[in-house]
C-alpha positions as CSV (number, residue, x, y, z in Angstrom):
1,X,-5.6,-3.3,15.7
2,X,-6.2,-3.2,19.4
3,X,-10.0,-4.8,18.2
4,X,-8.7,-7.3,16.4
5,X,-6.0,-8.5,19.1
6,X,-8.6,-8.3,22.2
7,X,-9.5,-11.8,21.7
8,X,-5.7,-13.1,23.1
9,X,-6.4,-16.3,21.1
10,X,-4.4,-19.9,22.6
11,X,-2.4,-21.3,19.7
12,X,-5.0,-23.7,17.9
13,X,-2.3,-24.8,14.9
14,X,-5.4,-24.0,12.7
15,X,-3.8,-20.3,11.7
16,X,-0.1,-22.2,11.1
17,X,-2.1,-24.4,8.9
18,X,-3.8,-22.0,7.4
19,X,-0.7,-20.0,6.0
20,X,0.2,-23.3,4.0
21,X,-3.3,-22.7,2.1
22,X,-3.0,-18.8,1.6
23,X,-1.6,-19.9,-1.9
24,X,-4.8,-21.0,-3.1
25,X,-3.8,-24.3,-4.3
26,X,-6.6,-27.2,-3.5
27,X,-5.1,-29.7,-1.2
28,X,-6.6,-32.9,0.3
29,X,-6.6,-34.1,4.0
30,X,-3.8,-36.1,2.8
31,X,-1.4,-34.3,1.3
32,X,-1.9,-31.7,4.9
33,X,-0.7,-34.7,7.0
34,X,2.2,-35.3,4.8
35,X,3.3,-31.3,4.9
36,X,2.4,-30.5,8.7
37,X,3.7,-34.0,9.9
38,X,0.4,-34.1,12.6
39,X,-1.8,-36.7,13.0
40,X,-4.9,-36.9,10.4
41,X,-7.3,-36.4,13.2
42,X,-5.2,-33.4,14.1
43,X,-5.7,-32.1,10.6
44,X,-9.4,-32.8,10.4
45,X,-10.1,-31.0,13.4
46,X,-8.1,-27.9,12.0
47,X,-9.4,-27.8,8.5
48,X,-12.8,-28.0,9.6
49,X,-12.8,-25.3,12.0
50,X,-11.0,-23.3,9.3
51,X,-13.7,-24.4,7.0
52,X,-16.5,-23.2,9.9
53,X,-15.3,-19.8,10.0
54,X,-15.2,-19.6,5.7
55,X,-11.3,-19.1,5.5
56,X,-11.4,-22.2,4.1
57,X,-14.1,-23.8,1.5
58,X,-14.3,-27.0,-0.2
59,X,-12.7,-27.4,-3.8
60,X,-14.0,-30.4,-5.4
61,X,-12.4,-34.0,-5.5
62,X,-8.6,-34.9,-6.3
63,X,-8.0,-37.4,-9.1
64,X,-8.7,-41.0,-7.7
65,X,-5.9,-43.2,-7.5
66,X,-9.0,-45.8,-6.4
67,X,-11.5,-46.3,-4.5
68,X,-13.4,-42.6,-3.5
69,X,-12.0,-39.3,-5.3
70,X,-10.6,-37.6,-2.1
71,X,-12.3,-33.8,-1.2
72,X,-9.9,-31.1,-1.6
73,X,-9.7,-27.6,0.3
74,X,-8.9,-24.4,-0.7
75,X,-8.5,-20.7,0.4
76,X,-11.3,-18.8,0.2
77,X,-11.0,-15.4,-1.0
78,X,-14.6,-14.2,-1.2
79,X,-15.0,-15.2,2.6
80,X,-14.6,-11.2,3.5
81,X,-14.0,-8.0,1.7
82,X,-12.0,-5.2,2.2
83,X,-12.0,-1.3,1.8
84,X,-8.6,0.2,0.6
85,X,-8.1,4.2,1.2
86,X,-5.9,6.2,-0.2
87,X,-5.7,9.9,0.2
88,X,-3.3,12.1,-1.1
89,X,-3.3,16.0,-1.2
90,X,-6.0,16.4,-3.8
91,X,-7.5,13.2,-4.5
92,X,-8.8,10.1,-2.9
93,X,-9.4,6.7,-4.3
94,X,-11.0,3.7,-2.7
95,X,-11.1,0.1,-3.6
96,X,-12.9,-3.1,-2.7
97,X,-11.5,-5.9,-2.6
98,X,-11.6,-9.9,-1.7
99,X,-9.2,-11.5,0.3
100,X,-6.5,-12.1,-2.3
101,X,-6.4,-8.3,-3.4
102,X,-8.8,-8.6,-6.5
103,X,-10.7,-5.0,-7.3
104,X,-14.0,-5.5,-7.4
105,X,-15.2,-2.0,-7.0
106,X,-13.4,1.5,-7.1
107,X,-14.1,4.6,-6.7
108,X,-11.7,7.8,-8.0
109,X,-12.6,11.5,-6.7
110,X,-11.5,14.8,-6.3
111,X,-10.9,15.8,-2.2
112,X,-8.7,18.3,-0.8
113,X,-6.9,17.0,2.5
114,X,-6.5,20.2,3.7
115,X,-10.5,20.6,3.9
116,X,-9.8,18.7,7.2
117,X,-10.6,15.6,9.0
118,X,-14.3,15.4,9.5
119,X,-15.1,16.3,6.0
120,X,-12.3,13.8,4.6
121,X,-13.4,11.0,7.1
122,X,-17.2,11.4,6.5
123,X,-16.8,11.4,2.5
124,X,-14.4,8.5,3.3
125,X,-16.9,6.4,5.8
126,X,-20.1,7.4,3.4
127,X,-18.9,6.5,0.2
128,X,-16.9,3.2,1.5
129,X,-20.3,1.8,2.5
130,X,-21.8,2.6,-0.8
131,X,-18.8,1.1,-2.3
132,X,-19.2,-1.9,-0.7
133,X,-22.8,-2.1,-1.8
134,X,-21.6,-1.5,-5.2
135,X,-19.6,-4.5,-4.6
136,X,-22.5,-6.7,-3.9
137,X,-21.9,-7.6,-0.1
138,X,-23.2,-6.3,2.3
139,X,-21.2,-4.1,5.2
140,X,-21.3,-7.3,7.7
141,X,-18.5,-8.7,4.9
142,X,-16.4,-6.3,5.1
143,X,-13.1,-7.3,7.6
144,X,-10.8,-4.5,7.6
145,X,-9.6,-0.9,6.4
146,X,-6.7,0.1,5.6
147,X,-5.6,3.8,5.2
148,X,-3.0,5.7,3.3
149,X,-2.3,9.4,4.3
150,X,0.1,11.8,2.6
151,X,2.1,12.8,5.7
152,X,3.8,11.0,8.5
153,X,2.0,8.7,10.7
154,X,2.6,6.9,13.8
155,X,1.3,3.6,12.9
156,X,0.6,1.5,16.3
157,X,-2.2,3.9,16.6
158,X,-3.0,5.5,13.2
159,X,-2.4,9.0,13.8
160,X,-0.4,11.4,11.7
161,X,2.2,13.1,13.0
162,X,2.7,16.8,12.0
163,X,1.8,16.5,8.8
164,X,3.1,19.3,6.9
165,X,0.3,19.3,4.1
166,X,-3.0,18.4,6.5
167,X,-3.9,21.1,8.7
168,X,-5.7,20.2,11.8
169,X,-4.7,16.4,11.2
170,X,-2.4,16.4,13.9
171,X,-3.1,13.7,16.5
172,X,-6.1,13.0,15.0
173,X,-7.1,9.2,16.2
174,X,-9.0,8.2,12.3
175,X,-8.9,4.4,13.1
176,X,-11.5,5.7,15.8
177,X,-13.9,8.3,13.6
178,X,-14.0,5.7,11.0
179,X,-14.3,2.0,13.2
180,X,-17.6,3.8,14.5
181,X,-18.7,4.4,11.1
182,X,-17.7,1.2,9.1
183,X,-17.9,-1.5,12.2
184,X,-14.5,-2.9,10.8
185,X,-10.8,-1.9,12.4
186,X,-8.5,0.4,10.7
187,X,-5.2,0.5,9.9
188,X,-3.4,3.8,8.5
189,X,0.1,3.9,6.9
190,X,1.7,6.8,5.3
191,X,0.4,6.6,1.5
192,X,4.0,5.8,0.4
193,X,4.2,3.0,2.5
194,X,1.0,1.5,1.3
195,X,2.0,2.1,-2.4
196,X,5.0,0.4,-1.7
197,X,3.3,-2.2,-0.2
198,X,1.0,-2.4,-3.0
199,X,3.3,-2.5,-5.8
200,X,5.8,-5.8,-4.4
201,X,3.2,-7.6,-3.4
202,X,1.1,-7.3,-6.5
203,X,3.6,-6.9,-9.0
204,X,7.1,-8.0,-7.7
205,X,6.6,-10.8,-4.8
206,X,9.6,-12.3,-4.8
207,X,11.9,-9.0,-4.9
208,X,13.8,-8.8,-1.7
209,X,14.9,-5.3,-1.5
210,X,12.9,-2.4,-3.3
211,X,12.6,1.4,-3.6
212,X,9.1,2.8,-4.2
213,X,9.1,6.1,-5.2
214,X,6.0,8.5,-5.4
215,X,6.0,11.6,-7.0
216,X,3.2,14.1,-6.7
217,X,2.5,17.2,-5.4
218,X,5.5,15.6,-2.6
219,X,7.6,13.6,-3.0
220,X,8.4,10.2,-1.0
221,X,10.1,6.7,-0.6
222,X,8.5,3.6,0.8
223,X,11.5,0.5,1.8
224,X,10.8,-2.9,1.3
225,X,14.3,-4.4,2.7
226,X,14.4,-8.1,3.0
227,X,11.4,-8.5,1.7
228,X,9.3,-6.1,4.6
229,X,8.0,-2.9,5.1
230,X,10.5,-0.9,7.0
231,X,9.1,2.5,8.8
232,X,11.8,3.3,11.0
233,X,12.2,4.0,15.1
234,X,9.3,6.7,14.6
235,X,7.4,6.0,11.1
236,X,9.9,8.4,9.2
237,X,11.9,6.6,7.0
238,X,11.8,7.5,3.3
239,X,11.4,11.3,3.5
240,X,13.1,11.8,0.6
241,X,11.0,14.8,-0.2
242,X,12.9,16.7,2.3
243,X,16.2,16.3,1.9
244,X,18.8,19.4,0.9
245,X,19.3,19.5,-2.5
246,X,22.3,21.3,-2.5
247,X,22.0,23.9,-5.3
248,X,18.5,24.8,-3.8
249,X,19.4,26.0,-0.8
250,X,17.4,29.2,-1.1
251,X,14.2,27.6,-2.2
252,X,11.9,27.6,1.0
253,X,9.7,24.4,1.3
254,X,6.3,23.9,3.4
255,X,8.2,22.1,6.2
256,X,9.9,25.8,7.6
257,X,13.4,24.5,6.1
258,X,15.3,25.7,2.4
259,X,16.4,23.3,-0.2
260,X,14.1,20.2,0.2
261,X,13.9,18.3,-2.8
262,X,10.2,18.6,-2.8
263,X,10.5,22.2,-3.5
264,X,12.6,22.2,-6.4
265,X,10.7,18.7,-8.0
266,X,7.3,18.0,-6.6
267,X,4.3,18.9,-8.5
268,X,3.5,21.8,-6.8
269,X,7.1,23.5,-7.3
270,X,6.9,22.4,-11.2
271,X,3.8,24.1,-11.6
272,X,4.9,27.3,-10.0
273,X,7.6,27.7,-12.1
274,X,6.2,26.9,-15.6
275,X,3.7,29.4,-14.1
276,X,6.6,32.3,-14.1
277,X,7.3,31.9,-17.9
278,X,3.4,32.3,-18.5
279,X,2.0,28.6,-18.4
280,X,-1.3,28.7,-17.1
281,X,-0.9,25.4,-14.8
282,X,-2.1,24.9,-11.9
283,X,-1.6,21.1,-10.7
284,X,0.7,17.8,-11.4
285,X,-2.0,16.3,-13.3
286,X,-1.9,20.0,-15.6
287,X,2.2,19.2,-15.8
288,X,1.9,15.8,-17.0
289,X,-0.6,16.8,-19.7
290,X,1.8,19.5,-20.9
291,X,4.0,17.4,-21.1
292,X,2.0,14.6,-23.3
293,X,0.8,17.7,-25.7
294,X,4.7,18.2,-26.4
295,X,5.4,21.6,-24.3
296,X,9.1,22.0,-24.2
297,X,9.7,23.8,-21.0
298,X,7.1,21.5,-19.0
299,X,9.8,18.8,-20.5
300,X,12.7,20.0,-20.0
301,X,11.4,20.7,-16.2
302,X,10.0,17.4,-15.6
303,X,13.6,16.1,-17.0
304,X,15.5,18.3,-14.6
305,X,13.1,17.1,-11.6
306,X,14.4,13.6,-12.4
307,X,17.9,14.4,-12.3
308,X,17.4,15.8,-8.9
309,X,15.3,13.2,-7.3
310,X,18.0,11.3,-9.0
311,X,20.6,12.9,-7.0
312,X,19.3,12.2,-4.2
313,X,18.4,8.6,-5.0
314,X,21.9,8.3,-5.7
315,X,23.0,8.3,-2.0
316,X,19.7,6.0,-0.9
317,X,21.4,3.1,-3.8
318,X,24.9,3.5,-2.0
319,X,23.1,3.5,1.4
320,X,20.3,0.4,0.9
321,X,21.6,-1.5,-2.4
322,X,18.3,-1.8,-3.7
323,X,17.8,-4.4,-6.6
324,X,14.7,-2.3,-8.1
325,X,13.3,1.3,-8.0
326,X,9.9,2.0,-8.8
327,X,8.4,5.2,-9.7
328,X,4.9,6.0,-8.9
329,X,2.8,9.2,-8.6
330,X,1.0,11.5,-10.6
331,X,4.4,12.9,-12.2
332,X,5.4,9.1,-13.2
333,X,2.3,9.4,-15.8
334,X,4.4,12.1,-17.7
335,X,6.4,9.4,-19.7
336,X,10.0,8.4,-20.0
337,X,11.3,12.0,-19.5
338,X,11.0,11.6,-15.6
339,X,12.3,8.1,-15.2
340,X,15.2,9.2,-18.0
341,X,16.1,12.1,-16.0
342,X,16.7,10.1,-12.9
343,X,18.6,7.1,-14.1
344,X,20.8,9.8,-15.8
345,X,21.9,10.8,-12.0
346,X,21.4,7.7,-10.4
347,X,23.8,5.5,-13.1
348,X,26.4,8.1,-13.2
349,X,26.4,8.7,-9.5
350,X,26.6,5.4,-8.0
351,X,29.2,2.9,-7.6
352,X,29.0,0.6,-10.7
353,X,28.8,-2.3,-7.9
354,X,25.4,-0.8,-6.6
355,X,23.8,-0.2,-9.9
356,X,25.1,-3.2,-12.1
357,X,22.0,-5.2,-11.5
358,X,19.4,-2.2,-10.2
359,X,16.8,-1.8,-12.5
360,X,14.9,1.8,-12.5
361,X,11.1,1.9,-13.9
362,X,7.3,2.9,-13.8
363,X,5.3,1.2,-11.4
364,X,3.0,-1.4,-13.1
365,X,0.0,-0.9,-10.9
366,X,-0.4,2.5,-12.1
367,X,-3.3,4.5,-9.7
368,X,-4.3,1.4,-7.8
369,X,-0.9,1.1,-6.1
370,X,-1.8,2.7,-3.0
371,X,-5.6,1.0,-2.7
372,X,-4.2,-2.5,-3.1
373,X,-1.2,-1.6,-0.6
374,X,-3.5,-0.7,1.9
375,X,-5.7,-3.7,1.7
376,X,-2.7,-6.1,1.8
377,X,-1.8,-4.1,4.6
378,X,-5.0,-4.7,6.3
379,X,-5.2,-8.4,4.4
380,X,-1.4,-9.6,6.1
381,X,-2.6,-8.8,9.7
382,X,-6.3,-10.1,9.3
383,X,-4.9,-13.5,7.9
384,X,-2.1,-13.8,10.4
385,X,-1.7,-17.3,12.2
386,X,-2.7,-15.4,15.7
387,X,-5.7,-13.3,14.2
388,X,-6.5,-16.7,11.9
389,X,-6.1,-18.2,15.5
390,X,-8.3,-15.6,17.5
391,X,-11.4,-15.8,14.1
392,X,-11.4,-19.9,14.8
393,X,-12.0,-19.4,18.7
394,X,-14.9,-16.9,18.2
395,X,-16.2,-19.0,15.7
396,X,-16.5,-22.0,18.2
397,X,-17.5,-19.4,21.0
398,X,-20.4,-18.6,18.6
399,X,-21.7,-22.2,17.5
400,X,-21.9,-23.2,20.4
């Protein structure tokens, strides 16, 4: 971030302008005086700087009302690319994508978090360049990456915090180890927060107030509350996997404390218990396909973890009032008896107020939720007005 802010860039009105074209839509000179009010040299002087630095690209003529069809302009996605990460305990998956948060290459893989940073970061750094080959374009295109982690992270400088689940991540400065690498800044988010991210933008932009739910091998909430991403005074908010369950309160969880709801209904916990009644299981993925095949106890488990997120859910709908909940993760893949358990709780346990309009479901963006968070993550602060700003004024700097 601190990269992409060193250029302290003097208002131009060419980034203001440039949020009016982030919709895509084609738009002449013209119709750019009429909406900004400035003069038309003004204008021209703005769109063809945006135009220099390939924000911007012609997009044919309007219709003629006669004389000369007028040239229109339009936001140009394919300008830059960028590398969406997300990492959770056992898995990674990375993305490229343009500018308006269309895939054009992925990658899905097997990598345990806990095997440490420099192994995680190198696989990361190495097969995001080979990704972006994939892609067509070559590293020089690519503008930003974004990060998701499964733990808590500080993120004005990227670095988790104690993460319960990522030994010898602590502290660790990964914008750094993977800027050198890439030649692009990085921005890391909790992988909730991303996914959160991820899903509203993608599939419910004009939803004001919404719960994303993951549910894994942990379990966590990301806020979107007036339409933003709220984190909290230290990065915390949304730890619903750690709250007391109150009928759990001899279960020990991996944070030190009894009760956590991530003990009695993440993945992990599932699997150790359909393990005591002679399952051989050994991951969420394994519960989910138990579940599919028609095992009754993996069922009936899954059904009882969504009752107890559910409880606790319960108090988050009489605390934030969301409108929609969304349930992601690898545990979200096992059907309707997750989501069914939870409503159960949720409906009966909130005031009819709170829940007469809420509306509980899967997330629609499936796997990618997380890889297309953190791109619009990265995507929102490279297309700001000030960073749009800051790209014009090295762009001039440079031609001239």
């Amino acid at each position: 971030m601190e990269e992409l802010l060193k250029f302290a860039p003097r208002p131009t009105g060419a980034g203001e302008m440039f949020q009016l074209m982030r919709d895509g839509a084609p738009r002449t000179r013209t119709a750019l005086v009429q909406v900004t009010g400035h003069s038309r040299s003004t204008v021209a002087a703005r769109l063809d700087s945006l135009v220099a630095t390939g924000l911007i690209a012609p997009a044919g003529e309007a219709t003629s009302t006669g004389g000369r069809p007028p040239s229109t302009y339009a936001f140009n996605p394919d300008a830059r690319v960028i590398l969406g990460v997300d990492l959770g305990a056992t898995h990674a998956r990375l993305a490229v994508t343009d500018l308006a948060s269309t895939v054009l290459a992925e990658l899905d893989a097997p990598l345990a978090i806990a095997d440490g940073p420099d192994r995680v970061l190198d696989w990361v750094a190495e097969n995001g360049e080979k990704l972006v080959a994939s892609a067509g374009r070559p590293l020089a295109d690519l503008a930003g990456v974004g990060v998701g982690l499964p733990g808590p992270v500080d993120h004005a400088n990227g670095r988790p915090v104690n993460p319960p689940i990522m030994p010898g991540w602590d502290g660790v400065d990964v914008p750094h180890a993977l800027e050198g690498r890439l030649g692009a800044q990085v921005l890391v988010d909790n992988d909730v927060n991303i996914m959160a991210l991820g899903e509203h933008r993608i599939s419910y932009p004009a939803e004001r107030d919404l719960l994303f739910v993951k549910v894994a091998t942990g379990i966590g909430a990301g806020i979107i509350m007036d339409g933003a991403l709220r984190r909290g005074a230290q990065g915390a908010a949304g730890d619903l996997g750690h709250v007391a369950v109150p009928h759990a309160t001899d279960i020990p969880c991996r944070c030190g404390n009894t009760g956590c709801l991530e003990a009695v209904a993440g993945g992990h916990a599932l699997a150790a218990a359909l393990r005591t009644l002679g399952t051989q299981v050994g991951t969420s993925a394994d519960v989910v396909a138990l579940v599919r095949a028609g095992d009754v106890p993996a069922t009936q488990a899954v059904r009882q973890a969504g009752r107890d997120i559910g409880a606790v859910l319960a108090a988050s709908v009489s605390l934030l009032n969301p409108a929609r909940i969304v349930i992601g993760g690898v545990l979200a893949e096992a059907g309707e008896h997750l989501i069914a358990g939870i409503r159960e709780t949720v409906y009966q346990r909130s005031l009819p107020l709170a829940t007469q309009h809420l509306r509980i479901m899967t997330a629609t963006t499936g796997a990618r939720a997380g890889v297309l968070g953190a791109g619009v993550m990265v995507i929102d602060q490279l297309l700001s007005a000030a960073s749009v700003d800051a790209l014009v004024e090295r762009t001039l700097q440079e031609d001239a």
